[in-house]
PDB file of N, CA, C and O in Angstrom, chain B, residues numbered from 101:
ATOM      1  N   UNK B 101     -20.257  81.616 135.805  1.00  0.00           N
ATOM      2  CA  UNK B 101     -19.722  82.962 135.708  1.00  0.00           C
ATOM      3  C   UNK B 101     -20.245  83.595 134.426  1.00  0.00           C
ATOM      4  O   UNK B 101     -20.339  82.942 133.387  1.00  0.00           O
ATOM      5  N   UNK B 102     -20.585  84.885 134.517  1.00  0.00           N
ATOM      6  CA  UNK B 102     -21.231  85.778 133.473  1.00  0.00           C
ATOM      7  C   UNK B 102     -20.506  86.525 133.349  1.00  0.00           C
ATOM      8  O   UNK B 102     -19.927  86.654 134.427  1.00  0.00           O
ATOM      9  N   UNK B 103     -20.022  87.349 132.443  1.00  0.00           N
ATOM     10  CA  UNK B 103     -19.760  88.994 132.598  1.00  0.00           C
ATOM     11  C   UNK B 103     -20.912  89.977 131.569  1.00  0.00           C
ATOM     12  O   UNK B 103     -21.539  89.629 130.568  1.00  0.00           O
ATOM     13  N   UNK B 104     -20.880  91.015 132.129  1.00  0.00           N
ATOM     14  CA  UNK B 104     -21.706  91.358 131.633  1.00  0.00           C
ATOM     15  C   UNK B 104     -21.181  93.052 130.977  1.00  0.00           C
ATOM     16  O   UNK B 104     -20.197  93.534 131.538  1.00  0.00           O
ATOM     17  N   UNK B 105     -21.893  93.956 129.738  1.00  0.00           N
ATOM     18  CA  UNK B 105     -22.161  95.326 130.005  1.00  0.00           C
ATOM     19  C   UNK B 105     -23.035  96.047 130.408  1.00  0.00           C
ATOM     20  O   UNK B 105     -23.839  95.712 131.278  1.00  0.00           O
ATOM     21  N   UNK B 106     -23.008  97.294 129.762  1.00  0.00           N
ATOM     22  CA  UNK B 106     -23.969  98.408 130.158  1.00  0.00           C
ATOM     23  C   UNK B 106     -25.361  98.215 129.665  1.00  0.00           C
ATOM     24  O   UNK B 106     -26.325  98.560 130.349  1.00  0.00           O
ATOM     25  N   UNK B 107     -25.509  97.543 128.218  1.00  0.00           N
ATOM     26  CA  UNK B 107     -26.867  97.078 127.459  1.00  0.00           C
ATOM     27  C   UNK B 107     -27.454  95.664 128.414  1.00  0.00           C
ATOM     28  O   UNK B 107     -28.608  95.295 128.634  1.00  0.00           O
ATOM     29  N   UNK B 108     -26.406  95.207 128.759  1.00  0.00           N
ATOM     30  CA  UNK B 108     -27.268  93.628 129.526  1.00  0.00           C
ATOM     31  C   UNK B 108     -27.796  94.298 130.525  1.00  0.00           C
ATOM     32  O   UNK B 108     -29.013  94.211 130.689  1.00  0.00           O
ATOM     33  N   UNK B 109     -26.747  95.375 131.694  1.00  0.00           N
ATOM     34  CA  UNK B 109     -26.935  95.433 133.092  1.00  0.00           C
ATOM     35  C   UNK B 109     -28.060  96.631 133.111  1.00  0.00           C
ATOM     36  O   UNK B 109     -28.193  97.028 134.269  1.00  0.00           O
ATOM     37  N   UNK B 110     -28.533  97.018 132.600  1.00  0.00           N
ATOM     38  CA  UNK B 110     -29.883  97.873 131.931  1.00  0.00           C
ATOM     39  C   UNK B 110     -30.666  97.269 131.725  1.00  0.00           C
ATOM     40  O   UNK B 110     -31.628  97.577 132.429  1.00  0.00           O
ATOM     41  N   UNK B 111     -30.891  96.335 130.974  1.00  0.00           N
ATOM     42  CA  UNK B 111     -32.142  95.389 131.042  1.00  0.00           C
ATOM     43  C   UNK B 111     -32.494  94.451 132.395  1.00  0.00           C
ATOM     44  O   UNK B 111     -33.572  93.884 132.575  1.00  0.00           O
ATOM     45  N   UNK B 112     -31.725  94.430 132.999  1.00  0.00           N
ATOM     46  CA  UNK B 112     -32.205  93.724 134.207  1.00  0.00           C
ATOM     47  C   UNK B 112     -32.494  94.440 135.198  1.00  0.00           C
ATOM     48  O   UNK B 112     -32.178  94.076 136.331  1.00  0.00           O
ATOM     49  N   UNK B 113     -33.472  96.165 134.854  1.00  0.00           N
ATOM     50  CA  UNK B 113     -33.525  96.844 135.423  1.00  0.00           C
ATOM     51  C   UNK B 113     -34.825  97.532 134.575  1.00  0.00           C
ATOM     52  O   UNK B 113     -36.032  97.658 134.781  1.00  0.00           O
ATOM     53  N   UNK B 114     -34.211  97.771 133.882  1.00  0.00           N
ATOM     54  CA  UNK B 114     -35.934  98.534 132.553  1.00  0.00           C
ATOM     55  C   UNK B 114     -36.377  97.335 131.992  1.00  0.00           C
ATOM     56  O   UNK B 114     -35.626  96.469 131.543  1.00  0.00           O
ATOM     57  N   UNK B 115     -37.519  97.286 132.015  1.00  0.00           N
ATOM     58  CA  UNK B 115     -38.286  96.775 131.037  1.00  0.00           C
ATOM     59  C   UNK B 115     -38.229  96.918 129.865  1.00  0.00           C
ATOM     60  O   UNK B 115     -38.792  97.972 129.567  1.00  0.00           O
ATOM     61  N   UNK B 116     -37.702  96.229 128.718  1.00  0.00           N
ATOM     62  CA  UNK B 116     -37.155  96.830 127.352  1.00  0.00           C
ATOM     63  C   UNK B 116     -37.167  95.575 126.523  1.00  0.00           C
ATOM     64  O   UNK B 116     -37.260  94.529 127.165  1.00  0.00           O
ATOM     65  N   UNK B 117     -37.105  95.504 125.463  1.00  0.00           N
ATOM     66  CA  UNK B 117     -37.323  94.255 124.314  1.00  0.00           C
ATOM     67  C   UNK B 117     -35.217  93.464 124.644  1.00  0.00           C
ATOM     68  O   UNK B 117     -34.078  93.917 124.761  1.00  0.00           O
ATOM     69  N   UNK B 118     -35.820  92.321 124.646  1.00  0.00           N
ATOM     70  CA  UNK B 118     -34.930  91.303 125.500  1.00  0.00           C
ATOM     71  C   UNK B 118     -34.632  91.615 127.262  1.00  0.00           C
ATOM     72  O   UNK B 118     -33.729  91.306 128.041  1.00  0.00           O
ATOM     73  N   UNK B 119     -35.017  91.848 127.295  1.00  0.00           N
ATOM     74  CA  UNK B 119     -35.165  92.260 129.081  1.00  0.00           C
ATOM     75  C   UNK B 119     -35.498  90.933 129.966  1.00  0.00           C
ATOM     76  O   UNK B 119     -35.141  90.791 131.135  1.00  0.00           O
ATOM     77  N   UNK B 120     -36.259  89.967 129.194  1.00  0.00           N
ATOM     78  CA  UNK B 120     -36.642  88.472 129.554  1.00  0.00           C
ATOM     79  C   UNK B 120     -35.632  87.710 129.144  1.00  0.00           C
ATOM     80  O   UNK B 120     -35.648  86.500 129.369  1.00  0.00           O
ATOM     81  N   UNK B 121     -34.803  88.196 128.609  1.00  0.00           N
ATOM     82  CA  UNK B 121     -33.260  86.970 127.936  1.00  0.00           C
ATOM     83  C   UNK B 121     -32.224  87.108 129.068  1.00  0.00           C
ATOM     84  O   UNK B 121     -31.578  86.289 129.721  1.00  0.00           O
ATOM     85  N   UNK B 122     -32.308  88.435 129.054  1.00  0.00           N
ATOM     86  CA  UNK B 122     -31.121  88.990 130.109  1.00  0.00           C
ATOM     87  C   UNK B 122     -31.112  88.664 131.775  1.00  0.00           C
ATOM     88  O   UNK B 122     -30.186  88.385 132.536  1.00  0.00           O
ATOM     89  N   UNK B 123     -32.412  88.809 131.966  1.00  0.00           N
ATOM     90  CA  UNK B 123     -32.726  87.954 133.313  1.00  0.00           C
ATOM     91  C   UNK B 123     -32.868  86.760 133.264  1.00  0.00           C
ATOM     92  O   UNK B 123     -32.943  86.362 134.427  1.00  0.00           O
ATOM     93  N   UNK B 124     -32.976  85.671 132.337  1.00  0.00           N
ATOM     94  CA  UNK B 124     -33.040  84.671 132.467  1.00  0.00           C
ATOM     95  C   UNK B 124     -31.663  84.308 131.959  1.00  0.00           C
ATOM     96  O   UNK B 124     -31.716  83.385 131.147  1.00  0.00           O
ATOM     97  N   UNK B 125     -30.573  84.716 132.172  1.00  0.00           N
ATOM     98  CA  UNK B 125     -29.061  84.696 132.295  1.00  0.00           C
ATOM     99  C   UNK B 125     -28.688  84.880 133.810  1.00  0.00           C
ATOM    100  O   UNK B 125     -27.944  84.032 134.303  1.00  0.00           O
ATOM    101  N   UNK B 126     -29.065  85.738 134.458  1.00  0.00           N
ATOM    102  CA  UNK B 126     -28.641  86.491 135.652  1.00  0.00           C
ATOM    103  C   UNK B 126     -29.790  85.406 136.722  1.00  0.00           C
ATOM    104  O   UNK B 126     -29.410  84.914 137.785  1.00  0.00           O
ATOM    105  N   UNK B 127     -30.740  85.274 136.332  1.00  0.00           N
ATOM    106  CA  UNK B 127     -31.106  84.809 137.561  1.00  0.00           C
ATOM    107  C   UNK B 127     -30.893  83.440 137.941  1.00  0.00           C
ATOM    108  O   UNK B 127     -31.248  83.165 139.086  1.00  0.00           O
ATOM    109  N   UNK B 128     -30.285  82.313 137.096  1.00  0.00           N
ATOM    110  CA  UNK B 128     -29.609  81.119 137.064  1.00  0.00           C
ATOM    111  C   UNK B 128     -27.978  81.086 137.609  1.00  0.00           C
ATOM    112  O   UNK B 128     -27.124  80.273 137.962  1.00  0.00           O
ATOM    113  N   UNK B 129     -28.160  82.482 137.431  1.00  0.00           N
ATOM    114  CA  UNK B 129     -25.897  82.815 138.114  1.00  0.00           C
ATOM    115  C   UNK B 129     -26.420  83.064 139.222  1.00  0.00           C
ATOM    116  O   UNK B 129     -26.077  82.055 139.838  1.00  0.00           O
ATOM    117  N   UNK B 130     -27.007  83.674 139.940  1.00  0.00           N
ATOM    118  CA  UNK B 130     -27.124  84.303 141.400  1.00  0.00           C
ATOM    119  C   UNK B 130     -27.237  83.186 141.593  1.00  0.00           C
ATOM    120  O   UNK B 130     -26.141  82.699 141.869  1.00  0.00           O
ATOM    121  N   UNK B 131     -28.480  82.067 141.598  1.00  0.00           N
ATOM    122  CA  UNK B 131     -29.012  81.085 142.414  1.00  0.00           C
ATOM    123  C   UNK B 131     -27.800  79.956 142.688  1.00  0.00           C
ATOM    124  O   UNK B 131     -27.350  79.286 143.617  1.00  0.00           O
ATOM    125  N   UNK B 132     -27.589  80.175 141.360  1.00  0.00           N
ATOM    126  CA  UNK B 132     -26.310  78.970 141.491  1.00  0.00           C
ATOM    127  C   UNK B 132     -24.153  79.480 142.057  1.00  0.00           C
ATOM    128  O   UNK B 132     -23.003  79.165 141.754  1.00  0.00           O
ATOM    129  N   UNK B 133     -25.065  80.582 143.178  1.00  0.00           N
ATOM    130  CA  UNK B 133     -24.174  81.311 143.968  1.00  0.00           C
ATOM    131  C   UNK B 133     -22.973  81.383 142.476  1.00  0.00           C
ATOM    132  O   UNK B 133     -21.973  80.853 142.961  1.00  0.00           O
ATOM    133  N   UNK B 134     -22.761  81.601 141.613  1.00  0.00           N
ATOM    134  CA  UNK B 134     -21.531  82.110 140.142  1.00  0.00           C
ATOM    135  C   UNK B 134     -21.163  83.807 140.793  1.00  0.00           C
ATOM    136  O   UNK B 134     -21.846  84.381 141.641  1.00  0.00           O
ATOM    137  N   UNK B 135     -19.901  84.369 140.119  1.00  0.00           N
ATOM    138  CA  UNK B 135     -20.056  85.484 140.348  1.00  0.00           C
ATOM    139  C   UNK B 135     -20.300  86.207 138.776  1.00  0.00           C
ATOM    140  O   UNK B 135     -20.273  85.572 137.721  1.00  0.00           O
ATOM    141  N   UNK B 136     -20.457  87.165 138.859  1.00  0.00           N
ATOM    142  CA  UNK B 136     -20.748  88.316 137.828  1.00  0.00           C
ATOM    143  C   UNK B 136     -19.763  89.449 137.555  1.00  0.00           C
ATOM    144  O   UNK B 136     -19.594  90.515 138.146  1.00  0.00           O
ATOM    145  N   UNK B 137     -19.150  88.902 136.469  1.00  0.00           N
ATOM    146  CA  UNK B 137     -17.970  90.019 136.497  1.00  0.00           C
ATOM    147  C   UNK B 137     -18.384  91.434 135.311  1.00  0.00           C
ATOM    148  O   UNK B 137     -19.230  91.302 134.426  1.00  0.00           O
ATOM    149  N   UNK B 138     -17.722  92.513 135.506  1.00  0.00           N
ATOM    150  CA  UNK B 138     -18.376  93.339 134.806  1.00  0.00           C
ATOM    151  C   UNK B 138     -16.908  94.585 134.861  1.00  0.00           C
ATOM    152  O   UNK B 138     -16.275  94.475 135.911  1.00  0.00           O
ATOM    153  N   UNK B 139     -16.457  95.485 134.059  1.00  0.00           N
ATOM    154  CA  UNK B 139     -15.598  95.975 133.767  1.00  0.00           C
ATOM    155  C   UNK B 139     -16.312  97.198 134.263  1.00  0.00           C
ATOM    156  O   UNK B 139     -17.491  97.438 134.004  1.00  0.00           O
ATOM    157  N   UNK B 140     -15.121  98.351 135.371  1.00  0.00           N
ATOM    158  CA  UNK B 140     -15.048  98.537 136.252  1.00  0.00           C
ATOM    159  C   UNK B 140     -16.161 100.090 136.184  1.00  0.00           C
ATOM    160  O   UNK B 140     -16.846 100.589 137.077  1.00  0.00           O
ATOM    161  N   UNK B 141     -15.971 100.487 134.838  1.00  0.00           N
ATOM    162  CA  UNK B 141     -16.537 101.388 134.672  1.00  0.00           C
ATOM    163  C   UNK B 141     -18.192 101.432 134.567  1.00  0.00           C
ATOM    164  O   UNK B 141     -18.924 102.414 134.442  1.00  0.00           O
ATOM    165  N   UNK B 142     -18.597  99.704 134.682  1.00  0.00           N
ATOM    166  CA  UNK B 142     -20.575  99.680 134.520  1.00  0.00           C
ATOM    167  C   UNK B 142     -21.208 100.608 135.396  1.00  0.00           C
ATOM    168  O   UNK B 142     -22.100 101.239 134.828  1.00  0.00           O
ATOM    169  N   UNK B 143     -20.994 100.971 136.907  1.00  0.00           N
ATOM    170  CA  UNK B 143     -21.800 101.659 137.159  1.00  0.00           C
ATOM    171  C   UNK B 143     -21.887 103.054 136.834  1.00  0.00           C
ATOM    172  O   UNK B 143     -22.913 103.700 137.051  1.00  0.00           O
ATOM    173  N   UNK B 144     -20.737 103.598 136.265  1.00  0.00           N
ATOM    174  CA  UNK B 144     -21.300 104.851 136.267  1.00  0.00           C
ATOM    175  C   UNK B 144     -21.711 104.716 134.417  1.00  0.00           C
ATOM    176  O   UNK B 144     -22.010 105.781 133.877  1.00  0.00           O
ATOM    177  N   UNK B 145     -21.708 103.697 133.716  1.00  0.00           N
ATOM    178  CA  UNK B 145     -22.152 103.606 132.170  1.00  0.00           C
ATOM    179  C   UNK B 145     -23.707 103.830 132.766  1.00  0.00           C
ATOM    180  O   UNK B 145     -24.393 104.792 132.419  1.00  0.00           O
ATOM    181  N   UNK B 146     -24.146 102.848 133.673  1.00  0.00           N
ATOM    182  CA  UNK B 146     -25.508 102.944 134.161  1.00  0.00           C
ATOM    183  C   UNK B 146     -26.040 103.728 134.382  1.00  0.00           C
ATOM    184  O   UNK B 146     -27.132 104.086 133.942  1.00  0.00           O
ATOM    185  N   UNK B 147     -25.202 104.299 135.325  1.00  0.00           N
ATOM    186  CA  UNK B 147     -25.786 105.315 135.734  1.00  0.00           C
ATOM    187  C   UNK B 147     -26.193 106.346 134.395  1.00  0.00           C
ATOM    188  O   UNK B 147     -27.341 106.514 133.985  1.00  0.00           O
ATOM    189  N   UNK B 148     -25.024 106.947 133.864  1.00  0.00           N
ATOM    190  CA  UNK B 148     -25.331 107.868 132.642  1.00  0.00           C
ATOM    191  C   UNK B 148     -26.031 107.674 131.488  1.00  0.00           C
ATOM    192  O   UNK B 148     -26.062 108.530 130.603  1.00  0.00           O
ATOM    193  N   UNK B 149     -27.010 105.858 131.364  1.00  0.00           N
ATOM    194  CA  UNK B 149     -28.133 105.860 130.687  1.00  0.00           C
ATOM    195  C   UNK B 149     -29.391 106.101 131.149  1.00  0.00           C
ATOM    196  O   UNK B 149     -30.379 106.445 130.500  1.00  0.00           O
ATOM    197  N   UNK B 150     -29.248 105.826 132.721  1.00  0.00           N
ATOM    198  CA  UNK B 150     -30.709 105.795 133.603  1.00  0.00           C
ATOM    199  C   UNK B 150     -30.853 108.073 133.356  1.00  0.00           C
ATOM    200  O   UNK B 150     -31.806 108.746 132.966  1.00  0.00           O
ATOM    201  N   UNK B 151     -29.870 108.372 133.671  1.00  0.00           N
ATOM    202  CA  UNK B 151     -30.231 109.536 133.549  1.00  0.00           C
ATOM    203  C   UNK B 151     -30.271 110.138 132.158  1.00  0.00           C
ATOM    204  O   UNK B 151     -30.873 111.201 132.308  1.00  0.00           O
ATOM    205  N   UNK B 152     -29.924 109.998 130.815  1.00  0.00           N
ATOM    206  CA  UNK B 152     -30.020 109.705 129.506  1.00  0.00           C
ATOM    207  C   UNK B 152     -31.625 109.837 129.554  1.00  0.00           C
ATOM    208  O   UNK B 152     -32.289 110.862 129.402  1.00  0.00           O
ATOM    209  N   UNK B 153     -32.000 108.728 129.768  1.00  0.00           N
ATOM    210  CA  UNK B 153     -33.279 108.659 129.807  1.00  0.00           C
ATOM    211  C   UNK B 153     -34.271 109.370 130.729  1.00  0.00           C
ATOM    212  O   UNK B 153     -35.467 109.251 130.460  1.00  0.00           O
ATOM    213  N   UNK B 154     -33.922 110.057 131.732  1.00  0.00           N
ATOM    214  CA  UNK B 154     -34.906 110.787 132.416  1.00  0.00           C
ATOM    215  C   UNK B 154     -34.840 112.383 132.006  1.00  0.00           C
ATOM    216  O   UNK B 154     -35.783 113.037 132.451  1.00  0.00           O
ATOM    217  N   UNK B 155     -33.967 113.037 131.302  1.00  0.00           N
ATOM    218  CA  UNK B 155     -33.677 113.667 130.432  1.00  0.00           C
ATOM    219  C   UNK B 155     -34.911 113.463 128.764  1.00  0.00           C
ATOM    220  O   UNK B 155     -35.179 114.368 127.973  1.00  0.00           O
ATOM    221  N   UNK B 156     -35.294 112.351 128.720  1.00  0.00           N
ATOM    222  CA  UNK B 156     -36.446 112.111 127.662  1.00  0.00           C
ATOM    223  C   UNK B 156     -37.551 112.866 127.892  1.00  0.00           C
ATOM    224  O   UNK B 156     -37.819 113.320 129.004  1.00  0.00           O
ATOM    225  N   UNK B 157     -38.288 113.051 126.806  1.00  0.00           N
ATOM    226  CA  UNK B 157     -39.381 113.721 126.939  1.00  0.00           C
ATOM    227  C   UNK B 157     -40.279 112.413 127.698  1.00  0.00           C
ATOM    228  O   UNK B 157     -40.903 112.668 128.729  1.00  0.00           O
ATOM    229  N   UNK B 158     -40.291 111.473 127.310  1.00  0.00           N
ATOM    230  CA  UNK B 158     -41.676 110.148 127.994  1.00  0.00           C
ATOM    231  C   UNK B 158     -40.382 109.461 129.124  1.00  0.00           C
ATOM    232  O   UNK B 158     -40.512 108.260 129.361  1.00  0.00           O
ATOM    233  N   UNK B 159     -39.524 109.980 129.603  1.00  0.00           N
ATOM    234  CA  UNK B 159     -38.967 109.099 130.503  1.00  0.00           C
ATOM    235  C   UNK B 159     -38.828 108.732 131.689  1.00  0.00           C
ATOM    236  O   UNK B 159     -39.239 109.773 132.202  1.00  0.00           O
ATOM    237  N   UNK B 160     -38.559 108.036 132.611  1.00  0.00           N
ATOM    238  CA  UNK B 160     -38.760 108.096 134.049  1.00  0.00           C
ATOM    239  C   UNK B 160     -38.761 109.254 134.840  1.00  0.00           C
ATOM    240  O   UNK B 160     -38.305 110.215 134.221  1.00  0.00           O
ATOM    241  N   UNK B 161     -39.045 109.459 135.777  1.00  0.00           N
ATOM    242  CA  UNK B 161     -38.910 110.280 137.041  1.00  0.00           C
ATOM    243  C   UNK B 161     -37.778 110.211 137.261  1.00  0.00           C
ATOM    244  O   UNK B 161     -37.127 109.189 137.038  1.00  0.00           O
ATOM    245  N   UNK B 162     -37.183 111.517 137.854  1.00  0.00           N
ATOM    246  CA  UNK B 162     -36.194 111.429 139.131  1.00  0.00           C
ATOM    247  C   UNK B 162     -36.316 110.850 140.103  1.00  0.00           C
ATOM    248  O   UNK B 162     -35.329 111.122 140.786  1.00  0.00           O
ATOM    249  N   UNK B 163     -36.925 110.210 140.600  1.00  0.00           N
ATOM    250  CA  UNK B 163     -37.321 108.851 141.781  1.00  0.00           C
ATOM    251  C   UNK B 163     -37.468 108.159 141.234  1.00  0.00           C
ATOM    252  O   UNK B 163     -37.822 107.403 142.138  1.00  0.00           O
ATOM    253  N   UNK B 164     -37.569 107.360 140.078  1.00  0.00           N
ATOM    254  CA  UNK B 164     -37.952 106.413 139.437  1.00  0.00           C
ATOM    255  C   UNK B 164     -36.755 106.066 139.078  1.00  0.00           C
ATOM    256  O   UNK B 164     -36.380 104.914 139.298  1.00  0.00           O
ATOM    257  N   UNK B 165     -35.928 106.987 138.459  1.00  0.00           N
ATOM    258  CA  UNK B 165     -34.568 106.408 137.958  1.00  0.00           C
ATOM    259  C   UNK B 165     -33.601 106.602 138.821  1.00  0.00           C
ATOM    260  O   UNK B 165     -32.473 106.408 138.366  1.00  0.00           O
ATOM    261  N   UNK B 166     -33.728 107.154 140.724  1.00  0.00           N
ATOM    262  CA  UNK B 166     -33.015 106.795 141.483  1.00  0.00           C
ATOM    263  C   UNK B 166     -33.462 105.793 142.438  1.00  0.00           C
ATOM    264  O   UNK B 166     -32.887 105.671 143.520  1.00  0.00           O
ATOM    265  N   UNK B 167     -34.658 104.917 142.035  1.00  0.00           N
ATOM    266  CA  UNK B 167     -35.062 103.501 142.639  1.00  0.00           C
ATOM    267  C   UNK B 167     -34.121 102.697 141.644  1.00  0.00           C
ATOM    268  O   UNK B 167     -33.263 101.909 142.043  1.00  0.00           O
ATOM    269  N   UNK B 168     -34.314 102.912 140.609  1.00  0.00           N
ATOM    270  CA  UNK B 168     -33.647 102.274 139.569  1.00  0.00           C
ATOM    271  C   UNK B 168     -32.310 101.948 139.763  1.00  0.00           C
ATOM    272  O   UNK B 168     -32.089 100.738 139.722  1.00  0.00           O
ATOM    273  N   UNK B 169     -31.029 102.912 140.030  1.00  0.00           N
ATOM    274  CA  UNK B 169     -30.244 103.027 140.334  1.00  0.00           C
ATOM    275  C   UNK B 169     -29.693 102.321 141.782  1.00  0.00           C
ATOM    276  O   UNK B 169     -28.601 101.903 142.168  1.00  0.00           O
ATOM    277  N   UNK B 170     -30.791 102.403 142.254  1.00  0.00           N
ATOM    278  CA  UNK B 170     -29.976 101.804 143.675  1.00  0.00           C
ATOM    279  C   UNK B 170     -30.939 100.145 143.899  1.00  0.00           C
ATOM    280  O   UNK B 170     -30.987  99.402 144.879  1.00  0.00           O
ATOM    281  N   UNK B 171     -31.503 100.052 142.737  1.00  0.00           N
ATOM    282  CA  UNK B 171     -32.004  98.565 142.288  1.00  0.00           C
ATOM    283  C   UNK B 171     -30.729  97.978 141.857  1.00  0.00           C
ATOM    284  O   UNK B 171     -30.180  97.117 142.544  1.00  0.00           O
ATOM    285  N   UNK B 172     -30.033  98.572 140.314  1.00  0.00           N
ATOM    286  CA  UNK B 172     -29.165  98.025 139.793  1.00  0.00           C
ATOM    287  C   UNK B 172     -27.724  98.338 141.350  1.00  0.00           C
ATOM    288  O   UNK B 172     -27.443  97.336 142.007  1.00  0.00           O
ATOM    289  N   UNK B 173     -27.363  99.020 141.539  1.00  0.00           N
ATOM    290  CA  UNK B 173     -26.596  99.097 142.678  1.00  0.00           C
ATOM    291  C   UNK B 173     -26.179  97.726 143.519  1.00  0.00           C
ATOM    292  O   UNK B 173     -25.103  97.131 143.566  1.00  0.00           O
ATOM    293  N   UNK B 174     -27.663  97.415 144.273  1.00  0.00           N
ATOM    294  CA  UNK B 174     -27.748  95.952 144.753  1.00  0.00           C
ATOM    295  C   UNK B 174     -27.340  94.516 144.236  1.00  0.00           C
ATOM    296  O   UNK B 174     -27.274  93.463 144.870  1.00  0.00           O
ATOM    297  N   UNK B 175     -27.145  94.713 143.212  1.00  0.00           N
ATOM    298  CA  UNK B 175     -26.903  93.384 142.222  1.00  0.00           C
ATOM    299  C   UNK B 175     -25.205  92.934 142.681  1.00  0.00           C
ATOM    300  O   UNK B 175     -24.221  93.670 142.606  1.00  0.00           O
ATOM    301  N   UNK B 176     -25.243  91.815 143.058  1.00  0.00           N
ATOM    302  CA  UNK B 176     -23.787  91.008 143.500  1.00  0.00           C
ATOM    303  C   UNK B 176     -22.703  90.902 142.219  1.00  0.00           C
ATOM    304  O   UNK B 176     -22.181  89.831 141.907  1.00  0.00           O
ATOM    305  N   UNK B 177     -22.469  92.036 141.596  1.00  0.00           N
ATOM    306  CA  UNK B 177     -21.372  92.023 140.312  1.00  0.00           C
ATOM    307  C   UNK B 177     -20.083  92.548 140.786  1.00  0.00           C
ATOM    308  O   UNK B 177     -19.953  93.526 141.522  1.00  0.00           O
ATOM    309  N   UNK B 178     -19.419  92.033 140.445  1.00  0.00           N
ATOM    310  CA  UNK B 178     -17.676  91.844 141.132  1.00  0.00           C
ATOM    311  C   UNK B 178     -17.091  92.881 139.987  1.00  0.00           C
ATOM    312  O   UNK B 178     -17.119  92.307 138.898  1.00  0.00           O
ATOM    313  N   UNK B 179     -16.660  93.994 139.900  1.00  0.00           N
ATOM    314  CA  UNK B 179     -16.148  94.565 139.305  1.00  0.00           C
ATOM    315  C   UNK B 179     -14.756  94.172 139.080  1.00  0.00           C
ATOM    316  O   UNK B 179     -14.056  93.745 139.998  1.00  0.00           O
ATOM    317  N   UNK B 180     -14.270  94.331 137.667  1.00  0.00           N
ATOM    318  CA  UNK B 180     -12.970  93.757 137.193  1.00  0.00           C
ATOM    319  C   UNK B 180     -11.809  94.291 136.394  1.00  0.00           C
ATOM    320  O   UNK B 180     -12.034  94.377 135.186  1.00  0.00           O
ATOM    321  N   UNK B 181     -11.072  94.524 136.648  1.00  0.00           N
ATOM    322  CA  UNK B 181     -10.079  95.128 135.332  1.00  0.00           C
ATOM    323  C   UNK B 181      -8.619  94.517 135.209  1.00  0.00           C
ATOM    324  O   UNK B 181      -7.479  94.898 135.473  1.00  0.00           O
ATOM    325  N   UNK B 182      -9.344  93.130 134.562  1.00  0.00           N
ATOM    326  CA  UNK B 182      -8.170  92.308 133.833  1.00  0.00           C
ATOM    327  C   UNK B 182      -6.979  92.679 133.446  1.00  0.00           C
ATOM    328  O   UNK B 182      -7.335  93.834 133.210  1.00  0.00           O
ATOM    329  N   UNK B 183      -5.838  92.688 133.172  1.00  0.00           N
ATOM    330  CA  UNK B 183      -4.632  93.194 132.472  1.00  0.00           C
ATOM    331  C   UNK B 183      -5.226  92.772 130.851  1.00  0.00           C
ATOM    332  O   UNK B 183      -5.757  91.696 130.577  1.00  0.00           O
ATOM    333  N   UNK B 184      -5.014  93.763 130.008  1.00  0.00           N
ATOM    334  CA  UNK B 184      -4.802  94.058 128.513  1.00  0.00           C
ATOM    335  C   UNK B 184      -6.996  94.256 127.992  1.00  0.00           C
ATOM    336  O   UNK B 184      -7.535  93.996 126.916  1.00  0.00           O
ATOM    337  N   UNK B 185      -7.582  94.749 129.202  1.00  0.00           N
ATOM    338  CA  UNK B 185      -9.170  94.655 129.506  1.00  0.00           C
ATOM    339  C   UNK B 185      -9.135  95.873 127.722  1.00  0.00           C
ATOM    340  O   UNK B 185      -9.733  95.656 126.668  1.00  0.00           O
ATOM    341  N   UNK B 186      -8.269  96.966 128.055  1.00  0.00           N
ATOM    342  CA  UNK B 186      -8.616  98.610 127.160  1.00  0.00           C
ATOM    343  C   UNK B 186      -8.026  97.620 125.810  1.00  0.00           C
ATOM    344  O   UNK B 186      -8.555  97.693 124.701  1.00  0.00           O
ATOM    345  N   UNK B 187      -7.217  96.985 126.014  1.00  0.00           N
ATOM    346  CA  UNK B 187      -6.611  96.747 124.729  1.00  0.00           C
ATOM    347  C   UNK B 187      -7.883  96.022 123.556  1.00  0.00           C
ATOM    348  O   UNK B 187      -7.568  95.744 122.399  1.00  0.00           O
TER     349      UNK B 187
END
């Protein structure tokens, strides 16, 4: 079991400095069927960096960062919101 945020669950999606650490976390949990827990609000954190960045002057496409999006989308992460998670 992993949990993860918005900086991990971004790198296993952009290419970015540690981007090879972060997948080589995630791709040892999938195989070894683990789940991936992640606090409830990651996709739309995701979402509002993928577009962050297409908003850049050098940054993805609007197709690029809605392949992106429905790349990270696909990923088997169990969304979670523990009791005392805000605290």
């Amino acid at each position: 079991m992993i949990c993860v945020d918005s900086s991990v669950a971004v790198k296993w999606i952009v290419h970015e400095d540690r981007s090879e650490q972060t997948l080589a976390l995630y791709h040892p949990t999938v195989l070894a069927d683990e789940p991936i827990y992640a606090p409830p609000l990651l996709p739309i954190e995701v979402t509002n960096v993928l577009y962050q960045r297409l908003r850049s002057r050098d940054g993805p496409s609007r197709d690029e960062v809605a392949a992106l999006l429905a790349k990270f989308l696909a990923f088997p992460i169990v969304l979670h919101n523990p009791a005392g998670l805000h605290q």
